[in-house]
C-alpha positions as CSV (number, residue, x, y, z in Angstrom):
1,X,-6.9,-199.7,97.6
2,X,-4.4,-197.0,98.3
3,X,-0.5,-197.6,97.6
4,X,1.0,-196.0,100.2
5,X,4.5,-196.7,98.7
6,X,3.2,-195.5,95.6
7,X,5.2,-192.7,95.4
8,X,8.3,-194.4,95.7
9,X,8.2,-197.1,93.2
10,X,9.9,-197.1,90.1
11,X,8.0,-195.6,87.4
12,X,7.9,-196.4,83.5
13,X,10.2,-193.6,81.2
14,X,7.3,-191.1,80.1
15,X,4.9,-191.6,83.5
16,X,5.4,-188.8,86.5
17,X,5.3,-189.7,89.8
18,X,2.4,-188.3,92.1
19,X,3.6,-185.1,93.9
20,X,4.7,-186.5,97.9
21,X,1.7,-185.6,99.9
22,X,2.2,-182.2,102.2
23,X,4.7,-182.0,105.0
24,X,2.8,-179.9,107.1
25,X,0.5,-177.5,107.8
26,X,1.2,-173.7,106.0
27,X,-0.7,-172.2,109.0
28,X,1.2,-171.4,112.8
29,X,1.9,-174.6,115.1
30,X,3.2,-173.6,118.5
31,X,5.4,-176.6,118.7
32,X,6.2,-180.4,116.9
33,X,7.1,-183.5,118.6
34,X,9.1,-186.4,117.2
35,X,10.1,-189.5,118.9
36,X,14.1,-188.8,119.0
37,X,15.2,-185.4,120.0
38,X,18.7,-184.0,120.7
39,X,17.9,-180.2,120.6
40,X,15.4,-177.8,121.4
41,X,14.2,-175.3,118.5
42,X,13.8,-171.9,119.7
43,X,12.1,-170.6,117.4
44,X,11.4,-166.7,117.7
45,X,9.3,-163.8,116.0
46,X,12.6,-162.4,114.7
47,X,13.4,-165.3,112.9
48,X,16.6,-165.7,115.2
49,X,16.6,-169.7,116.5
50,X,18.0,-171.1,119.4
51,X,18.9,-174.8,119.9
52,X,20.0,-175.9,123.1
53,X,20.3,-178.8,123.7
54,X,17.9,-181.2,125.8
55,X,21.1,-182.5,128.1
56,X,21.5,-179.1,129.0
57,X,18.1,-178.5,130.6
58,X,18.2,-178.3,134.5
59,X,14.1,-177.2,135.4
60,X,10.8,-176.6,133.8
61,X,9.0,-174.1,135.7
62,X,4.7,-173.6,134.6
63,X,1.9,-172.8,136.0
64,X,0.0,-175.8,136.7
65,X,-3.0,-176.8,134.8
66,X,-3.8,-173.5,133.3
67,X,-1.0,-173.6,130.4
68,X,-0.2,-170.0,130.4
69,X,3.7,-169.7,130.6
70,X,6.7,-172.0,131.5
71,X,10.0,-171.4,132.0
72,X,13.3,-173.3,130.8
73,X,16.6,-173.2,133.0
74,X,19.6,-174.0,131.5
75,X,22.9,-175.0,133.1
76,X,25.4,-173.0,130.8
77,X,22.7,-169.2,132.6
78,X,20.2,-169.2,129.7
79,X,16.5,-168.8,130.9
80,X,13.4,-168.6,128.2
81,X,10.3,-167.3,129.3
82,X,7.0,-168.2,127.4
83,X,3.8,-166.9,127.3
84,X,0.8,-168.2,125.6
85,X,-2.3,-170.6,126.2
86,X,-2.8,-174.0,125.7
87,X,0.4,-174.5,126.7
88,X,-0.2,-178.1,128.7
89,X,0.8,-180.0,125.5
90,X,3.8,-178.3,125.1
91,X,4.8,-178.4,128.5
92,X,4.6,-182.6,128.3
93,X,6.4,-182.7,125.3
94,X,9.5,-180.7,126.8
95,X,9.0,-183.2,130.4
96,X,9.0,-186.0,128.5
97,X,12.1,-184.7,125.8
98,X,9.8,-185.2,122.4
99,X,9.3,-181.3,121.7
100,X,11.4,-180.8,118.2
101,X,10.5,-176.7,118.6
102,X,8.4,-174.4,120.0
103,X,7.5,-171.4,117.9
104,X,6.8,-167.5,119.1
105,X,3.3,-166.6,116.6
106,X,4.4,-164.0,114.0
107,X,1.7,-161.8,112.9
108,X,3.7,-160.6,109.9
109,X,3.9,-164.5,108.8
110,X,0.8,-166.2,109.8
111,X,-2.7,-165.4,110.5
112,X,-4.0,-165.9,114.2
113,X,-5.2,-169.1,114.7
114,X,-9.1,-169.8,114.8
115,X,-8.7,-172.6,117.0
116,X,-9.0,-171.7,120.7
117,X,-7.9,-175.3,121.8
118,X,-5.1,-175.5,120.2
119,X,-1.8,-174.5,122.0
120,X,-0.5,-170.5,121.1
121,X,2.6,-169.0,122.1
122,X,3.1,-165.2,122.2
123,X,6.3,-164.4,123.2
124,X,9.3,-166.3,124.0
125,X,12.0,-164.2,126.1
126,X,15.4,-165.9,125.9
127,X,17.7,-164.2,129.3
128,X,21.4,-164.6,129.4
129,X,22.2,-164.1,133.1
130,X,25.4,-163.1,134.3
131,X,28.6,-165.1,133.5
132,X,27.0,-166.8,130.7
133,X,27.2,-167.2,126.7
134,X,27.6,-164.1,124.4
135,X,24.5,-163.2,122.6
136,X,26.3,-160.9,120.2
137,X,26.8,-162.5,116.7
138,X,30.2,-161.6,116.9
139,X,31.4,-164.9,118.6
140,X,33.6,-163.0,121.0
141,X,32.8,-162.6,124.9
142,X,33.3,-159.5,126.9
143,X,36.5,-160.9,128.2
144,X,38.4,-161.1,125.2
145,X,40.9,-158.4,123.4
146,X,39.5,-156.9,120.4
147,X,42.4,-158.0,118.3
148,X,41.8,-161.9,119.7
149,X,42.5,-164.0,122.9
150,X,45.5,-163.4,124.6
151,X,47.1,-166.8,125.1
152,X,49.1,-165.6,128.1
């Protein structure tokens, strides 16, 4: 019979521990879910990562049954376009609040996928519209001085 808290009992000086089994897979996962989420992981090819969070989100926009692209609306004028297929799990677990991340596929990281079923996103757009939060790394908006805010 298996132990499964094996790995966490308290071993005799001398004996190792068994390694903890695998977190995950090495391979590319469009998205996670978890049963407790605060933000969304926005994950992109560039290694940049957004994380909105969920209290934030106004709409979810997709294509119906085909799983193609969605699109998120934020209140604060962020919009992120997806593209991919199989996208119907992902699309539930952003409804129902469970998505941890979703991830844009990075060829230079990852091989493609062999499994057609499974859900595959290939490109996530994030859009600032106008009026909304800096992009730059900077941290300063377009309204402020070079030099710092002017507090008059």
């Amino acid at each position: 019979m298996n132990d499964p808290l094996a790995q966490y009992r308290k071993k005799p000086p001398g004996v190792e521990a068994e390694p903890p089994p695998p977190k995950g897979p090495d391979g590319y996962v469009a998205f996670d879910a978890k049963d407790r989420v605060e933000r969304l992981k926005i994950r992109l090819a560039n290694s940049q990562t957004r994380s909105p969070r969920y209290g934030d989100l106004l709409d979810i926009t997709y294509d119906g049954p085909y799983g193609t692209n969605f699109v998120l609306i934020y209140s604060f004028m962020i919009v992120v376009l997806v593209e991919g297929k199989n996208l119907q799990g992902v699309i539930s677990a952003l409804e129902m609040g469970t998505a941890d991340f979703i991830q844009e596929f990075d060829a230079d990281r990852w091989q493609k996928p062999t499994d057609e079923k499974a859900p595959f996103i290939e490109s996530i757009k994030v859009v600032m519209q106008d009026g909304g939060p800096s992009m730059s790394g900077n941290g300063k908006s377009g309204n402020e001085k070079a030099q710092g805010r002017s507090l008059h």
